[in-house]
C-alpha positions as CSV (number, residue, x, y, z in Angstrom):
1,X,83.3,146.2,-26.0
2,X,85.4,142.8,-24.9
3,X,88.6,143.7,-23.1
4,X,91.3,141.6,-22.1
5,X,93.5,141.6,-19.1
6,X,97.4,141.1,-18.7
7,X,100.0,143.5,-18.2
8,X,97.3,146.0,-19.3
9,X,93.6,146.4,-20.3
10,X,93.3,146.5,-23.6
11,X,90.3,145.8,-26.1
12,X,90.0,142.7,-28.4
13,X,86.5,143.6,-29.4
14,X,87.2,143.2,-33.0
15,X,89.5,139.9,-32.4
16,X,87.2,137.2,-30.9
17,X,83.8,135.9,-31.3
18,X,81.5,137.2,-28.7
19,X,78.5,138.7,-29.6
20,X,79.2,142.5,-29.5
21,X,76.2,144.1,-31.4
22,X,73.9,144.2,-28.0
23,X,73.9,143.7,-24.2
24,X,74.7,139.9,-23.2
25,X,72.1,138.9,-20.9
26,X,73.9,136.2,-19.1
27,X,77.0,134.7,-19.2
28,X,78.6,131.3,-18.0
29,X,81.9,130.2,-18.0
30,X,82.5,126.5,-17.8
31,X,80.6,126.8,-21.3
32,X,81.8,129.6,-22.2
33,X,78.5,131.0,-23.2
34,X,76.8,134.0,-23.9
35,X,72.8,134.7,-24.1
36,X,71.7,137.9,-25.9
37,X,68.6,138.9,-26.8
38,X,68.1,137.1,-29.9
39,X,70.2,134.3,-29.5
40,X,73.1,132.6,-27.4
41,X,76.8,131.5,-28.4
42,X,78.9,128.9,-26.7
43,X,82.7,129.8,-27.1
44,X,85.5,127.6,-26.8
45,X,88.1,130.4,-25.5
46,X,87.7,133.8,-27.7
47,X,86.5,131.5,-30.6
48,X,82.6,130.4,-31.2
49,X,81.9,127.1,-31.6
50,X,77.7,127.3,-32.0
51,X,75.2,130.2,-32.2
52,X,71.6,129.3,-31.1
53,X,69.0,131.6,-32.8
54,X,65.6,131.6,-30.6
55,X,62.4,131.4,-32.7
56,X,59.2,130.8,-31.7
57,X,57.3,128.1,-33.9
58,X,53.9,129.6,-35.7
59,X,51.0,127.1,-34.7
60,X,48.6,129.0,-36.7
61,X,49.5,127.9,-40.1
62,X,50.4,124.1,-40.8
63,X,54.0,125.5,-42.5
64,X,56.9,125.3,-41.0
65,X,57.3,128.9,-40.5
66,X,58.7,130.3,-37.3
67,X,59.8,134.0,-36.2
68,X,62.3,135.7,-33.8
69,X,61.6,135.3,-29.9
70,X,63.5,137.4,-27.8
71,X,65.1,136.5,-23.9
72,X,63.6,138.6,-21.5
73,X,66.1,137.0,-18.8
74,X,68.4,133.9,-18.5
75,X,69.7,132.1,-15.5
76,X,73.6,130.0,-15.9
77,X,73.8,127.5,-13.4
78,X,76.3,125.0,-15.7
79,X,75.9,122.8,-17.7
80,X,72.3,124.5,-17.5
81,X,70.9,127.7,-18.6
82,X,67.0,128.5,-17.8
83,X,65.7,131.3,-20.3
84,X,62.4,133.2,-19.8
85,X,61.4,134.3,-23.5
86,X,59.4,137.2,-23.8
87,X,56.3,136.0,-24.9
88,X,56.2,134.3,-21.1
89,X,57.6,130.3,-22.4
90,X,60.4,129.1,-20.7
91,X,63.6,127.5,-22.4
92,X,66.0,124.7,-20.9
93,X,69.2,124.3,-22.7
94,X,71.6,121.9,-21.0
95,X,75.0,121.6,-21.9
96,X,77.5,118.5,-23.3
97,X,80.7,119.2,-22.0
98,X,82.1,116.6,-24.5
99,X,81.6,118.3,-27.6
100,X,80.6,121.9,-25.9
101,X,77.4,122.0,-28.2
102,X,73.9,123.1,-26.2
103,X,70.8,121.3,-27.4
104,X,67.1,122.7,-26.0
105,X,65.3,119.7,-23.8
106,X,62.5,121.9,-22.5
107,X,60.5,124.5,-24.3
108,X,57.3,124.9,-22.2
109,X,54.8,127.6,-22.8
């Protein structure tokens, strides 16, 4: 549930972009973004402007194959967000405030 504040509280759940269909793990706001457990969006206001999808990359097989990876827990400090993934690997995604896109530079098992 997403509500909004004003006069009165009221819920805009079904008018703006946030992720609704689980918990948010973290949030930050000079970003704007939300980390779930699957994934994390960066929102420009009520609207989303990129949805990261976490995957972890199969080394076993020379394809290119690759399957969910959860968060287990997240830390905002912006422009940076540190994720712990559940299969222990940590994540680094750093902000642009430019262009508001995030883009992974560490991905450490």
């Amino acid at each position: 549930m997403v509500l909004e504040t004003g006069d009165d509280l009221g819920e805009v759940t079904e008018t703006v972009d946030y992720y609704v269909q689980g918990a948010t793990i973290a949030a930050g706001n000079l970003f704007g973004i939300q980390v779930y457990a699957m994934g994390a969006r960066v929102l420009d206001g009520s609207f989303m402007t990129q949805e990261l999808n976490f995957t972890a990359h199969s080394s076993e097989s020379s394809s290119s194959s690759s399957e969910p990876l959860g968060v287990a827990s997240a830390s905002v400090a912006d422009p940076y967000v540190l994720l712990k993934m559940v299969d222990g690997t940590i994540q680094l995604l750093v902000g642009v405030r430019v262009h508001f896109i995030v883009t992974e530079v560490l991905n450490h098992g």
